[in-house]
C-alpha positions in Angstrom: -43.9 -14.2 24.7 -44.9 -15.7 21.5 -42.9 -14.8 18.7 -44.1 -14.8 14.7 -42.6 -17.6 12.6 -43.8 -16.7 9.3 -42.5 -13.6 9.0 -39.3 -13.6 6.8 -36.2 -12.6 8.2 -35.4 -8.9 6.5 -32.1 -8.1 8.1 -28.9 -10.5 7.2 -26.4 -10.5 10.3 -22.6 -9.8 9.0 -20.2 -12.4 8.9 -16.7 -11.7 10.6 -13.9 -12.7 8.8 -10.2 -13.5 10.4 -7.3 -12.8 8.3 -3.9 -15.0 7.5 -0.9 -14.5 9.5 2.2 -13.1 8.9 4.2 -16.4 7.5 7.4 -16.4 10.1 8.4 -19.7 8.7 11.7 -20.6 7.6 13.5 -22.8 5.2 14.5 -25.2 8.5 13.4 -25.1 11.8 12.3 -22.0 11.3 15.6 -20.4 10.3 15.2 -18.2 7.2 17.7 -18.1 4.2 20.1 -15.4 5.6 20.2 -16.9 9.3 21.3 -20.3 7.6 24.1 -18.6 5.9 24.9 -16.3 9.5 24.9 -19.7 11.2 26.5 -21.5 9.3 29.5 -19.3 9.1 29.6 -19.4 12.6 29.5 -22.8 12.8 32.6 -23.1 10.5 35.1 -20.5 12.3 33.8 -23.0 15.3 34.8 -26.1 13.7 38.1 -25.0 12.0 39.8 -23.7 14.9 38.8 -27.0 16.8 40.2 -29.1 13.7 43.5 -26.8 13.6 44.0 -28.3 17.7 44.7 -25.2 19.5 42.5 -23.5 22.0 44.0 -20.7 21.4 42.4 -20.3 18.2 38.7 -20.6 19.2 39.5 -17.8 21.2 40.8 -15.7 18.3 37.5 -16.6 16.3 35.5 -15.7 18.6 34.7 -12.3 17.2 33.6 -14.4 14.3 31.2 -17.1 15.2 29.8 -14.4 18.4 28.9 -11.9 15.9 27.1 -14.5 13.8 25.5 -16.0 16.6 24.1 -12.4 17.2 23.3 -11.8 14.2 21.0 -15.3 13.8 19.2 -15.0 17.3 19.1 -11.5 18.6 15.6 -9.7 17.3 15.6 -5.9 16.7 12.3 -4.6 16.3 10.9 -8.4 15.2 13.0 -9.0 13.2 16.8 -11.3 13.3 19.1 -8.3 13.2 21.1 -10.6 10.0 17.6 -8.8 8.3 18.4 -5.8 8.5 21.3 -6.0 6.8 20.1 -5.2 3.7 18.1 -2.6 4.3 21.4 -1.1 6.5 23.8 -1.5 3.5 21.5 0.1 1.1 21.1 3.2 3.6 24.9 3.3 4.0 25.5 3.1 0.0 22.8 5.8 -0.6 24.4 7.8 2.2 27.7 7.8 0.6 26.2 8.1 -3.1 24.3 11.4 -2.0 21.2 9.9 -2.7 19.4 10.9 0.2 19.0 14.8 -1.0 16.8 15.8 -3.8 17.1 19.2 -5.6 15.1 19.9 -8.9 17.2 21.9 -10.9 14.4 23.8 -12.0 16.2 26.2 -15.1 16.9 22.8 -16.6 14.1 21.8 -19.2 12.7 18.0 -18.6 12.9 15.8 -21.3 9.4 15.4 -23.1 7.1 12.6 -21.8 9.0 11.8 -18.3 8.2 13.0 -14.9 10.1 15.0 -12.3 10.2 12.7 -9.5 13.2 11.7 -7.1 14.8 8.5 -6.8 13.6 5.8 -9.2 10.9 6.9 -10.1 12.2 9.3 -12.7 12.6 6.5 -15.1 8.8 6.5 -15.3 7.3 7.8 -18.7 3.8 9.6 -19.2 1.2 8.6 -22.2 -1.8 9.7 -22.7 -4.4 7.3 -24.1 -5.8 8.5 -27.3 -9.0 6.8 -26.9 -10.1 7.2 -23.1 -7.6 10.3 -22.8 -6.7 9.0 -19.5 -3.1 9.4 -18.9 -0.8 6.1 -18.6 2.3 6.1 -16.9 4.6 3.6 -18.3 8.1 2.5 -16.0 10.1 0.5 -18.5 12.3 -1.4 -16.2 9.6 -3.0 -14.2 7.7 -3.2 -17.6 4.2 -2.1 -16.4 1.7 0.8 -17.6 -0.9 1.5 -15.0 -3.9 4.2 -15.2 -5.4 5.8 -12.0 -9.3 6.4 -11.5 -10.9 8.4 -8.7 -13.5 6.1 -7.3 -17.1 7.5 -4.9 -19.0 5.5 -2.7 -21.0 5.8 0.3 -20.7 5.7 3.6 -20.0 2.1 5.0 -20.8 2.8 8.3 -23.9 3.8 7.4 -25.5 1.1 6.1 -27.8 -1.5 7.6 -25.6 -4.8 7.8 -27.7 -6.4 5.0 -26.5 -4.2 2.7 -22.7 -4.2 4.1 -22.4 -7.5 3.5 -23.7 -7.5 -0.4 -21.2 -4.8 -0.7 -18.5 -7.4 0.6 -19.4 -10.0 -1.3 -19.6 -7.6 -4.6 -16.5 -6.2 -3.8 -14.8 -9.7 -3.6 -15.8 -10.5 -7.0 -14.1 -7.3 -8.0 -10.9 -8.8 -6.9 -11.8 -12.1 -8.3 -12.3 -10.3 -11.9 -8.6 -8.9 -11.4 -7.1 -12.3 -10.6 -8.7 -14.0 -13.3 -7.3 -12.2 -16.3 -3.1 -12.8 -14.8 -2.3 -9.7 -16.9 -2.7 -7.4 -14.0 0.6 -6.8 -12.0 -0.8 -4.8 -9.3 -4.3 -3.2 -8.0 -4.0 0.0 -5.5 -6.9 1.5 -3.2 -5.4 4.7 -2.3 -7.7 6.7 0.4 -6.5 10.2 1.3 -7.3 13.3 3.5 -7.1 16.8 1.6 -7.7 19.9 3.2 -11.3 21.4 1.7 -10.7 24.1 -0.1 -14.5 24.9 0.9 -15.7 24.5 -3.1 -18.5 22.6 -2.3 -20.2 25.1 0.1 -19.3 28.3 -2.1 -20.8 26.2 -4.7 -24.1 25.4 -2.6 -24.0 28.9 -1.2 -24.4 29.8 -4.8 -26.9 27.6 -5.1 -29.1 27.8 -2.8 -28.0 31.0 -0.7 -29.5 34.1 -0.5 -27.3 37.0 -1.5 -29.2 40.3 -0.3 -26.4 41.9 2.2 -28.6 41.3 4.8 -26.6 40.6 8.1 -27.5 36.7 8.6 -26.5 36.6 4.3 -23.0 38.6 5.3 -22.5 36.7 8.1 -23.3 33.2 6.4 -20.8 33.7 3.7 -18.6 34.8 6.0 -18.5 31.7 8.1 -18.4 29.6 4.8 -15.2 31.4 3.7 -13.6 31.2 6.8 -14.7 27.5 7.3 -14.3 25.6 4.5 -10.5 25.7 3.7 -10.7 24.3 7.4 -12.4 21.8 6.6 -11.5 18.2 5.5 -12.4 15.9 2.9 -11.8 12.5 1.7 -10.7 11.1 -1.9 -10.9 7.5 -3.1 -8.3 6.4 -6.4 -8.2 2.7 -7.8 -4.8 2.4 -9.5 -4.5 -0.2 -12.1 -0.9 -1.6 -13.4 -0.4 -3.7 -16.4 1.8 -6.5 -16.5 3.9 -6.3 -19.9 5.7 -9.4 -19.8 2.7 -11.5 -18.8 0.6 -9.8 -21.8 3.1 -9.9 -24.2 1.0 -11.9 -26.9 -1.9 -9.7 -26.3 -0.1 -6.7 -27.1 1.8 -8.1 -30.0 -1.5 -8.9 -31.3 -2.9 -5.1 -30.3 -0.1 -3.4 -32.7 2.9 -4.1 -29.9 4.7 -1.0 -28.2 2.9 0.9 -25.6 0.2 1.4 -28.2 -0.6 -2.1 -27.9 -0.3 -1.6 -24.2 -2.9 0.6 -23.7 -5.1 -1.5 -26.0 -4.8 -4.5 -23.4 -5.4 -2.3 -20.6 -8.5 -0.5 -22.0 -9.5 -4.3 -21.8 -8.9 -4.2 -18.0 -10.3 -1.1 -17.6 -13.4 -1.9 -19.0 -13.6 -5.1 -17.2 -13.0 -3.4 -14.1 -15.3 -0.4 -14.2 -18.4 -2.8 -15.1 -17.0 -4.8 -11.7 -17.1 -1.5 -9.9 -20.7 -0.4 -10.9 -22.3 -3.8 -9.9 -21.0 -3.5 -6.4 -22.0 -0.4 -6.4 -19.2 2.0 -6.7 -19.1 4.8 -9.0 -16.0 5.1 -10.9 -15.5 9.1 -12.1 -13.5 8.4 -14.7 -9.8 7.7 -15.5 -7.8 11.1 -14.2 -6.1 12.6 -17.3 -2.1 13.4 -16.9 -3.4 16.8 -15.9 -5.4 15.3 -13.0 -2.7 12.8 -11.5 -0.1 15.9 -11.4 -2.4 17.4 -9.0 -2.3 14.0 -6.8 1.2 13.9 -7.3 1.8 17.6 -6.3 -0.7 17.5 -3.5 1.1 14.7 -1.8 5.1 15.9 -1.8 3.4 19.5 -0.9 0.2 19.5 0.8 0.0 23.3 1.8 -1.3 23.7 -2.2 -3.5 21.1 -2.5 -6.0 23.3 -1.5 -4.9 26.1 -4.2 -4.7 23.5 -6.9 -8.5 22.4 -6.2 -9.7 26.1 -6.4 -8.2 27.2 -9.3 -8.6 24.2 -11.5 -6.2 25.2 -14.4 -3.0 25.4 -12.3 -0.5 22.2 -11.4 -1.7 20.2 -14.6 1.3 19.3 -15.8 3.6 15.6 -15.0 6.7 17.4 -16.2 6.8 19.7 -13.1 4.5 17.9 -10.8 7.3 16.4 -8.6 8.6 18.2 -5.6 11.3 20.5 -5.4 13.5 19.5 -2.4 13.7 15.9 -0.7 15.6 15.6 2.6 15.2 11.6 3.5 16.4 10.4 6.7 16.3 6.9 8.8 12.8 7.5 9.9 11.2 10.6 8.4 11.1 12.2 5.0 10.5 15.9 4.1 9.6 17.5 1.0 8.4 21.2 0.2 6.0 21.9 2.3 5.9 19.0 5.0 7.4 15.8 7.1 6.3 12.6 6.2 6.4 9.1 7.7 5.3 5.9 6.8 3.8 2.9 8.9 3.5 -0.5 7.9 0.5 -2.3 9.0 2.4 -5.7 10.1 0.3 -8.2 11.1 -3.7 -7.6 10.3 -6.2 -8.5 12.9 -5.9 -12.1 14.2 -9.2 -12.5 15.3 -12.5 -12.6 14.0 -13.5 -8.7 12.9 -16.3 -7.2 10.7 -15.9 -5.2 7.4 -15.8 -1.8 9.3 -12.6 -3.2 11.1 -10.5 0.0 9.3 -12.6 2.8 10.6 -11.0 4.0 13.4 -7.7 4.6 10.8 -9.9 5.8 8.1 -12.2 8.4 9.8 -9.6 9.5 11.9 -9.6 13.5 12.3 -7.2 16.2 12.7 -4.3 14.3 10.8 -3.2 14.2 7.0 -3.1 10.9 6.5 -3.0 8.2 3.3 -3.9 4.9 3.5 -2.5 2.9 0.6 -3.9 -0.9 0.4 -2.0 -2.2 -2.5 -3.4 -5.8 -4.1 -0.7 -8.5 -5.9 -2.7 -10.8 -7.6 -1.7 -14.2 -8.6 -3.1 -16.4 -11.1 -4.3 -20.0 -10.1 -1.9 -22.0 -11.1 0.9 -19.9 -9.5 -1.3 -19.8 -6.8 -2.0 -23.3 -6.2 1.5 -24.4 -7.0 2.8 -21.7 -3.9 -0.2 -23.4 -1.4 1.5 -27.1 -2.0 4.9 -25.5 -1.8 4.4 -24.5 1.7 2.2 -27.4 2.6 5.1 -29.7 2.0 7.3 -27.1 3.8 4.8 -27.1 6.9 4.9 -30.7 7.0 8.7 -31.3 6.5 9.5 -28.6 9.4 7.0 -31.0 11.7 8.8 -33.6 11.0 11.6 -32.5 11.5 10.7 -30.8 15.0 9.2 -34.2 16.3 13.4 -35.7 15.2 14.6 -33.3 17.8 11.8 -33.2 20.2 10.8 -29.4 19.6 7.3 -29.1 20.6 5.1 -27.5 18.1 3.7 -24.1 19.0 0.3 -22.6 18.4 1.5 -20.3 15.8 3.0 -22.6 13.5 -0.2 -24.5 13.9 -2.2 -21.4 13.0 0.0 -21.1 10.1 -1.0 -24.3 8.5 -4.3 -24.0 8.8 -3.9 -20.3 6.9 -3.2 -22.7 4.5 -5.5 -25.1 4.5 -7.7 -22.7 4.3 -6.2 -20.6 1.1 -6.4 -24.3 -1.0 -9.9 -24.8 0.3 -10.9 -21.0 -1.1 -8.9 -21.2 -4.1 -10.5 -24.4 -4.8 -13.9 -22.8 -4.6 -12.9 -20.4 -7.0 -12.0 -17.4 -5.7 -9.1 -15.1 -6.1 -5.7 -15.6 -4.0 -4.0 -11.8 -3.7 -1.1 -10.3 -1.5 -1.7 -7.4 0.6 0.5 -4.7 1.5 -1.2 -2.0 3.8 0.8 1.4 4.3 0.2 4.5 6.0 1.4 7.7 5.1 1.6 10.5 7.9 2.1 14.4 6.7 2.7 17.1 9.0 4.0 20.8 8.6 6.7 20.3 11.9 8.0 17.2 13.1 6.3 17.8 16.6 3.1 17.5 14.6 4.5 14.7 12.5 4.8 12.8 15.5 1.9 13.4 17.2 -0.2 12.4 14.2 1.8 9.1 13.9 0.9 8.2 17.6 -2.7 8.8 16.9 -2.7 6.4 14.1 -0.8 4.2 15.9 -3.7 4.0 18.6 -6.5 4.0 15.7 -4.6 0.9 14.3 -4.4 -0.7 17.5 -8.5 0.1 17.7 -8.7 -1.6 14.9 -6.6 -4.5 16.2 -3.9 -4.0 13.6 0.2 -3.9 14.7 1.9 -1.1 12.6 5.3 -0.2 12.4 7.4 2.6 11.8 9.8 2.0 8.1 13.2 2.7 9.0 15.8 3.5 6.2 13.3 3.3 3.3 11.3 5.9 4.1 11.5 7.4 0.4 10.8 4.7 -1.1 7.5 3.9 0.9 6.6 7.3 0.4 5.9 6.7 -3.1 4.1 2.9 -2.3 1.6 4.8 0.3 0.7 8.2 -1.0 0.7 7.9 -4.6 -1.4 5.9 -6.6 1.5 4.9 -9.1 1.5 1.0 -8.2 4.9 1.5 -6.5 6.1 -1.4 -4.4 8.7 -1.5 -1.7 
């Protein structure tokens, strides 16, 4: 069958793209910092009751250099179980603090400018910009000022591949703008389900309806009342967090104090909303302080988020957008209204996958879910200085395998080339950024709670993602994955 050769091509195929592993390395032979240390004790209670000559003694130590031995090699949940330790003693010291229990005292007046949120977060400050009128908020021990903006789009799915894959590209230079500057400390793509609190058919209705008390009019609105707060939506917010110490000069020069501040980032902003609109996003604005109280209140207490969005005028304050009651425990969290609990994704897909990898998480139904993607950038020389650090590393652990006769595995082999392939990038001048992806799961019981987590679980797998359930820091990525504050964990 004879085909035309003339014809230009029209469609352009997508290219799949394979991400970086996790980096399991260690310092040697692939122990980390913390395992050296376990080991090593071990290795000393060994040694000194050999040295003191009595048998008797290695017996006596051996509660010691057992426990450490455990505590290098056994794994609990993929991890050494010396890991955990950490993340156990700061459970156990918040336990005993009473740390874990949240209770607004609500007759007490907040002082003016700060938020009422639980655990560290109330050390964060509000501002409102007096040129953009967006609202800034400011923590001053981690000395960043971020903004949030609510962000549209189309569908992705939906477009012929062509058109996916200019949106890619666009979008990468978006995060090559934010990289380039090394003033930004951290860039968040929050996407969230909200119940629909059926606005946008009462407002078509009134539109475009036919109000004349006939039966199929009565019956119509009907069905639209009853329907829409049933219905689901999906919101989109870009958060944006200035690094203070790393524009220091720049906001000396701008006036200093978080005046200056906001000077530098209206810089950003601007910047970043002329990166949005050529790949074709449309930024709706930076959200006021009124607007991000809703977000915040919407996410500790999701039964009035619909409420909030119907009658525009109430929850619009930061002072008493945070939640009344937090119970926190090893692998849930509840506020006001709901259970909560966060999955991290652990290890993105290892294979070659398409842009649309994510859709099976982020068109899931039936659960109240956010999905937090949160962006470190680095700057290039930081960058390229961290890409030599752990070629050398890489090369040194070789070495020292092929002393001992350890055979190198596929994995550690996979790792370098990650590598290789972050310099070769890097070197053609795009943007080197850290990704954290976090997925918040809300649910009025914990039956519910449960079942929703299992369904994202499969969806992740669908989209050939491992997740993981955060256990004893549940709080804390609570704030990382469904608010847009810039929170790390």
């Amino acid at each position: 069958m004879p085909t035309k050769q003339n014809e230009p091509a029209t469609s352009v195929e997508l290219v799949p793209v394979k991400f970086s592993r996790l980096t399991r390395r260690g310092i040697l032979l692939g122990l980390s910092l913390s395992q050296l240390i376990t080991l090593a004790i071990g290795i000393l209670s060994v040694v000194g009751a050999l040295y003191a000559g009595s048998g008797i003694l290695l017996a006596y130590t051996a509660p010691i250099w057992v426990v450490a031995a455990a505590l290098t090699w056994i794994p609990i949940a993929g991890r050494p179980a010396v890991e955990w330790s950490p993340v156990a003693f700061w459970w156990v010291w918040r336990s005993t603090g009473g740390q874990l229990l949240y209770r607004r005292r609500v007759v007490t007046p907040r002082p003016v400018g700060t938020l009422a949120l639980p655990g560290d977060m109330a050390r964060l400050r509000e501002y409102t910009d007096p040129d953009t009128g967006a609202g800034m908020i400011h923590d001053p021990h981690a000395q960043t000022l971020t903004v949030v903006c609510e962000v549209s789009h189309p569908a992705f799915v939906l477009l012929d591949p062509g058109e996916q894959e200019r949106r890619v590209t666009s979008w990468g230079r978006v995060l090559a703008t934010v990289c380039r500057s090394g003033r930004i400390a951290t860039l968040q793509v929050l996407e969230r389900t909200l119940p629909d609190s059926g606005t946008g058919l009462a407002e078509w209705w009134a539109a475009h309806g036919t109000a004349d008390d006939t039966l199929a009019a009565t019956t119509y609105a009907e069905l639209i009342e009853r329907a829409g707060p049933a219905g689901e939506r999906h919101a989109t917010t870009l958060s944006l967090s200035l690094d203070m110490k790393n524009a220091a000069r720049q906001i000396r020069t701008a006036g200093g104090g978080i005046r200056g501040a906001a000077a530098v980032l209206r810089q950003e902003m601007s910047t970043l909303v002329a990166a949005l609109r050529s790949a074709d996003l449309t930024p709706s604005g930076w959200l006021s302080p009124g607007e991000i109280a809703v977000i915040l209140r919407s996410a500790y207490d999701p039964a009035i988020a619909a409420t909030l969005e119907r009658h525009g005028e109430l929850g619009q304050a930061l002072a008493t957008a945070g939640p009344v009651a937090v119970n926190e425990s090893w692998t849930r969290l509840r506020t006001d209204s709901a259970h909560h609990a966060v999955l991290w994704v652990s290890e993105w897909p290892r294979s070659l996958v398409y842009p649309s990898f994510l859709s099976p998480v982020l068109l899931s139904t039936g659960t109240q879910r956010s999905f937090s993607l949160i962006c470190t950038p680095m700057r290039s020389d930081q960058a390229a200085r961290d890409i030599r650090k752990k070629k050398v590393e890489h090369i040194s652990d070789a070495a020292q395998r092929a002393k001992i006769g350890q055979i190198e595995d596929a994995s550690q082999t996979a790792e370098y080339h990650d590598v290789l392939q972050q310099e070769a990038d890097l070197t053609a001048g795009h943007g080197v950024l850290r990704y954290t992806g976090l997925i918040s799961v809300s649910a009025p019981t914990v039956e519910e709670l449960e079942a929703g987590v299992a369904a994202i679980e499969q969806a992740a797998i669908q989209a050939s993602c491992e997740t993981r359930l955060l256990i004893g820091q549940q709080a804390a990525a609570f704030t990382a994955a469904a608010l847009p504050l810039c929170r790390h964990i």
